[in-house]
Each structure stands twice: as structure tokens, then as C-alpha cells.
FIGU-994476 format. One record per residue (C-alpha): residue in three letters; y, x, z. Coordinates in steps of 0.2 Angstrom, whole numbers, plus 5000, padded with zeros to 4 digits. Last residue first. Layout:
# FIGU-994476
ALAYXZ/...
//
This chain:
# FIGU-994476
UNK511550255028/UNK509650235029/UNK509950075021/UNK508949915030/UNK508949825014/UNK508349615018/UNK506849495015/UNK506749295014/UNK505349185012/UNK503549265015/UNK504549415024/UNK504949575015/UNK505749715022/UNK506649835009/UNK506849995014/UNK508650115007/UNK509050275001/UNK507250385004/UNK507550434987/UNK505950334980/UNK506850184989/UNK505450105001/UNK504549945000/UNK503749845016/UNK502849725019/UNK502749575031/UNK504449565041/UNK504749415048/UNK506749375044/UNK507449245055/UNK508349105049/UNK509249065032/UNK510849055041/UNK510949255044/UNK511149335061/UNK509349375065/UNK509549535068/UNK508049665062/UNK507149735076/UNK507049915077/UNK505350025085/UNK505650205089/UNK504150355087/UNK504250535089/UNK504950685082/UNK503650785074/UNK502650625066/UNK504150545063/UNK503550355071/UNK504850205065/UNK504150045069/UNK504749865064/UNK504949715073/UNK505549525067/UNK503749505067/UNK502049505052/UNK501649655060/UNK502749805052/UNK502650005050/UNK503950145043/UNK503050325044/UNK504350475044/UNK503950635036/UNK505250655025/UNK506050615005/UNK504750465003/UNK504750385020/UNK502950335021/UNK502650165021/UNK501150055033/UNK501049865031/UNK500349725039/UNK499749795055/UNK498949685068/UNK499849625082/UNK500449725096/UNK500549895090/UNK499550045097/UNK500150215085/UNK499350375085/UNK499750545081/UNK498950725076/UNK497050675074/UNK496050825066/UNK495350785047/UNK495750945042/UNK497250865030/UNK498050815045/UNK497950645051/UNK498950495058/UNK498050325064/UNK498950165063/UNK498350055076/UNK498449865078/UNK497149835063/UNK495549905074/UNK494249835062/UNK495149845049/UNK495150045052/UNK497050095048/UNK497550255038/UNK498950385038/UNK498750545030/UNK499950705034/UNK500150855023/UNK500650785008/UNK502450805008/UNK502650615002/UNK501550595017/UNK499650525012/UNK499250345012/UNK497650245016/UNK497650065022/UNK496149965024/UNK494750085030/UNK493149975033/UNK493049795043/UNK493949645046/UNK493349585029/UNK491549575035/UNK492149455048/UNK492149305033/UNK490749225044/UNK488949215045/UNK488849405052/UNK489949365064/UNK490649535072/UNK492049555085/UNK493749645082/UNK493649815088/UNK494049845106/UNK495350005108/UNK494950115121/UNK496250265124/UNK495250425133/UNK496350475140/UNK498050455149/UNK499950505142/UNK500250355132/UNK501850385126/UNK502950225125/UNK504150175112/UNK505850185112/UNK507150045108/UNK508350005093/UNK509149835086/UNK509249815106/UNK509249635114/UNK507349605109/UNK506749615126/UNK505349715127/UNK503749665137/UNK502249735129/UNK503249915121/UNK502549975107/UNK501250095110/UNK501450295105/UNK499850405107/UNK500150595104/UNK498550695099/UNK498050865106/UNK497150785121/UNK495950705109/UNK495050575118/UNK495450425108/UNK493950285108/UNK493750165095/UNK493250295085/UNK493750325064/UNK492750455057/UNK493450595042/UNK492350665033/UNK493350825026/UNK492950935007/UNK491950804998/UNK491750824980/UNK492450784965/UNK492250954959/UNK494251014952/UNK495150874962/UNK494350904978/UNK493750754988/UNK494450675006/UNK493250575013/UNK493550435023/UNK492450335034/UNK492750165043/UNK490950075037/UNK491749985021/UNK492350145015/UNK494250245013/UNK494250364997/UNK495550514999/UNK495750604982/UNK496350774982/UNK497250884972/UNK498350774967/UNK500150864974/UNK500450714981/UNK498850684988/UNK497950514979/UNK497350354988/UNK496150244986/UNK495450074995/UNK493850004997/UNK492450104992/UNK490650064997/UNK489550085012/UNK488650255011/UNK487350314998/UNK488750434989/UNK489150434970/UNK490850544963/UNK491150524946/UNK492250634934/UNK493150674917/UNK492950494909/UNK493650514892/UNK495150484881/UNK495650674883/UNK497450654888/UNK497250494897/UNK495850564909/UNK494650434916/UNK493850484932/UNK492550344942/UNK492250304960/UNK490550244969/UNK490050214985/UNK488650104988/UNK488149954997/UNK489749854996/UNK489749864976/UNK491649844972/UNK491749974960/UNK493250114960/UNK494350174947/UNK495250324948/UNK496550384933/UNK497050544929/UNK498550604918/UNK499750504927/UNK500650654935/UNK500250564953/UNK498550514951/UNK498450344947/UNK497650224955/UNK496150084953/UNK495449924961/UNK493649844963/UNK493249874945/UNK491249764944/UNK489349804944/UNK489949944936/UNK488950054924/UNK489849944911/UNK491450014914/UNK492149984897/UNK493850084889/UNK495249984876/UNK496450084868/UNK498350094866/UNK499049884865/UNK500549894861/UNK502149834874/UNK503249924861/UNK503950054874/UNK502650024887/UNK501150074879/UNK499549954884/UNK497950054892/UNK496549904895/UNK495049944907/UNK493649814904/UNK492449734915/UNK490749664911/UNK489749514915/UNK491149404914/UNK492549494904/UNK493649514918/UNK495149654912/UNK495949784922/UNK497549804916/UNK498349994915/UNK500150004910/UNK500650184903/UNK501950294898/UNK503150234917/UNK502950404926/UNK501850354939/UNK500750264928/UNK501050054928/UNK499749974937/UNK498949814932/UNK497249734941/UNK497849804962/UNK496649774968/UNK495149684959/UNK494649514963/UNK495949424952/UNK495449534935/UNK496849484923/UNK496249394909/UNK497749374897/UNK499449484903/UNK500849374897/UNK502349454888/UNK504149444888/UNK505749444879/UNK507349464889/UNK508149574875/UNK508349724888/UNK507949674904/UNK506249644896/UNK505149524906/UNK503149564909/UNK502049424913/UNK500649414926/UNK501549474942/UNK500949334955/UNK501549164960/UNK502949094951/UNK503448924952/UNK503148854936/UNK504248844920/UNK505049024921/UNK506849054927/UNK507349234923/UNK508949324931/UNK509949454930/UNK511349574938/UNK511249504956/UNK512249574968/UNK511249674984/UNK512649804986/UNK511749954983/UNK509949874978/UNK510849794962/UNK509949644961/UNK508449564949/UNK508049384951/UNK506449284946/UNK506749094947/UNK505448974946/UNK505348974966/UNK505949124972/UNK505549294967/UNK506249444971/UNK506749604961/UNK507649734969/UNK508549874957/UNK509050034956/UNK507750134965/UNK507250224949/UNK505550154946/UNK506250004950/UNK505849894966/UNK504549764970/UNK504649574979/UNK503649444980/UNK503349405000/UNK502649214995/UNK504249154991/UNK506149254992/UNK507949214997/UNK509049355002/UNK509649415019/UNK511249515023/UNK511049685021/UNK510449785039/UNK511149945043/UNK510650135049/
//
């Protein structure tokens, strides 16, 4: 493996191409698109303000561009392209009501326009992977409730209700047979593609018994002379971690519920982290058994699966990121801090769909840790 140099960015604004060809980052007023080989840029976009979030849409082509008009902030995300690039989805606010708008890509045309109105409001959506299918979730905290539209058809194909806290995040398997929904009170449930119903509950504890799992924890103490080191392998149980405490008055409420849900690109492994626990990254089969376990220092910001193996890439907000292969083992790498613009603290991360490259994104600068 090796480190790019570093590049300029603000605010951690960086995505990829479909394709993997390209980075663009923003900085500024300036949006920049690089070659992802050699980190060259190939175009560039100076808008009037600084930019802030993905709300227009530039054409590398004739550099037109158009702005997306009431953008649900709440929701996450609002737009999504569909995996295969046919569709953009932007969920709308239309103040009592939200609305789901389908533009085609080619043109930038508006397709159709679809109402949730049975929805006290869209909390988020995603795409199943062929981009026939897509989920959307309310936001209601005291009930869980997710929502089937199917492109082909024009019509909602599904819904799934359950008197638990609500949804929070989404995730699809690979294959899209199932449907992973992470709650506000730390359950997942993984539901069948042809019923829409549960097939595995799956519980997070803040105790880990489970002999058959391996724990890894990031070494406390570590100097950061090595750009590689080993983790440790917590052979004891039962592991304690202590949740975050609870203030009902406060904003605590956010600290709770599944966070981060992701299966493997093979689909037989899903990661997910319990908000209230953010320092560990908890690895499962599709069972719902615990097969891995990762104790980081600081809270996680960002969890990646390796497209092309099964290799989980995670970061905290620090110059440190860990590499677990959930048959191999775990290793953390710190990224050098050689550049002039200082050192990079890595925040997200994006991964090459051809498992060629990951970008590690800071608030102001990133770098390509190439595979190769």
C-alpha cells in the first residue's frame, strides 16, 4: 500500500465516480475533479459562494448545470443517484407533506413526481442494488415504518410497520434480497425481499460473551512510528463497554439507535454500530450470530467495506485508520504526515468500486491510499 500526496478540501466534501475515475473535492468556491490514478486535475468549477452541500448538478460535458429546488435538509440522504446511473431521486419538503421527485439523468427531465402522504415525514431512502426498488423510511421515532416503490411499475410494491422505536438508517444485501433496517432502540431486523418481513432480530449488548467472536482493540499506548501495527485480541470475557449516558433534556437522543449499517460487497457479513456504543464496530453473519468486534479509541466516524473482499476500512476523526479482514485479522495504519498542508485527520472514507484505491477525507485535506 501507498499514500498520494495530500489535496485541499472544506468541510470533508468529496465523492467518486460511478466508475472510479475520478475524485471530486471541494474547496472554497472551487469544485475540482482529479484523475484518481495520479491525482491531476482534469476540471474545474468556481461557483459564486463557497460551496456547502451537493445541491447543483455540473455536466463535465458542456459545464451546464442544474440546481435542485427544495431539497429536504432533514432527510438523509435527500438525492441519490440509482446504482446504475438511470435515475436521480430528490426527496422534496413541501411543508406538511413530502414529495419523492424521479429526474432522468440523460436530459436532467423531470420523470414523475410520487407523494408520501401517509408519512409524518421521509427520513432518508436507498436504492436496492439493480435500482428497481426503492426504500424510503419515515422519521417518526415511535414507530417503525419503511415504504416500497418500484420504478418499473410506478407503484408502491411494499410496506413493512412494526410498534418499535423508528427507522433510522437503511441498508440493502448485495444481492437484494434483504433489507437490513437499523431502529432508535439498537435493533436490526433483516426482512425478506419477496414478504417484507422479518427473517433475523438482531440486538446490540453492551456486554460481549460470545466465546465464538474475535474482539480486536486498538492498541491505547502506540507510538505512531510504524505506518502499520497490529491490533490486540482481546482474549477475556465478557467485554463491557459503557454506553454513553442518558439526558433526557439534552440532544443525548442522537447518541442512541443503529447508526451505521453495511453488508460486505459479498454479502455475507454486516457491519453496524449502536450510537450509543460509537467506539465499536460490530461484525455479523446473516444469522444474526456475532463473528468480529472492533474497540476503537474514539468514536467511529466512518465504517467502508472493501468492495472486491471482505476487508472493513474504519476511522475516528485521527490520523489512524483500521483495517479488520474478517478471516484474517485486524491492523491499524496511520497516514504520514509529510505534506506542508499539515496533518490529515481522517473523517470519511470512499472506496474505489474496484477495490483500486480509498480516499480518506479530512474537513480540509484528504489523500489516496492505493491498494497497490
Amino acid at each position: 500500500m501507498r499514500f498520494s500526496q495530500t489535496f485541499r478540501t472544506s468541510g470533508w466534501h468529496c465523492q467518486l465516480s460511478t466508475n472510479g475515475g475520478f475524485i471530486a473535492s471541494a474547496h472554497q468556491h472551487q469544485l475540482v475533479v482529479r484523475r484518481s490514478e495520479t491525482g491531476e486535475i482534469v476540471q474545474s468549477f468556481t461557483c459564486d459562494d463557497a460551496i456547502e452541500a451537493c445541491v447543483s448538478i455540473w455536466s463535465l460535458v458542456n459545464c451546464s448545470v442544474l440546481y435542485i429546488h427544495n431539497l429536504k435538509s432533514t432527510a438523509s440522504p435527500a438525492l441519490s443517484f440509482s446504482p446504475d446511473g438511470s435515475y436521480l431521486a430528490v426527496i422534496e419538503d413541501h411543508g406538511s407533506t413530502s414529495k419523492i421527485s424521479f429526474f432522468d439523468p440523460t436530459a436532467w427531465k423531470l420523470i414523475k413526481h410520487v407523494s408520501c402522504d401517509d408519512f409524518l415525514g421521509v427520513g432518508g431512502m436507498s436504492w436496492s442494488p439493480n435500482g428497481s426498488t426503492l426504500c424510503l423510511w419515515d422519521n417518526k421515532l415511535h414507530q417503525c415504518s419503511v415504504k416500497l416503490f418500484c420504478m418499473e411499475t410506478g407503484s408502491w410494491i411494499g410496506q413493512y410497520k412494526h410498534n418499535c422505536l423508528g427507522a433510522k438508517v437503511v441498508a440493502w444485501s448485495p444481492s437484494g434480497q434483504l433489507l437490513a433496517i437499523g431502529c432508535w432502540d439498537g435493533t436490526v431486523l433483516l426482512l425478506n425481499y419477496i414478504t417484507w418481513e422479518p427473517l433475523v432480530v438482531i440486538k446490540h449488548s453492551n456486554e460481549l460473551s460470545d466465546s465464538d467472536c474475535t474482539i480486536y482493540r486498538q492498541p491505547v499506548d502506540k507510538e505512531k512510528t510504524d505506518i502499520s501495527y497490529s491490533t490486540e485480541v482481546v482474549k477475556y470475557r465478557p467485554v463491557t463497554v459503557i454506553p454513553l449516558a442518558w439526558d433526557k433534556g439534552g440532544d443525548s437522543w442522537k447518541n442512541r439507535g443503529v447508526g451505521v449499517l453495511n453488508f460486505s460487497s459479498c454479502g455475507s457479513w454486516l457491519v453496524t454500530r449502536d450510537d450509543s456504543m460509537p467506539a465499536l464496530a460490530w461484525v455479523w453473519d446473516l444469522n444474526g450470530c456475532l463473528v468480529s468486534a472492533v474497540i476503537h479509541n474514539e468514536p467511529i466516524t466512518g465504517m467502508i467495506w472493501d468492495p472486491q473482499k471482505a476487508c472493513l476500512l474504519s476511522t475516528t476523526n485521527t490520523s489512524t485508520i483500521t483495517i479488520l479482514n474478517v478471516t484474517k485479522g485486524a491492523k491499524c495504519m496511520t497516514v504520514p504526515n509529510g505534506s506542508a498542508l499539515g496533518e490529515v485527520l481522517v473523517k470519511r472514507i470512499l472506496c474505489d468500486p474496484f477495490g483500486r484505491y480509498a480516499v480518506l477525507v479530512g474537513r480540509t485535506r484528504f489523500v489516496i491510499l492505493y491498494s497497490k
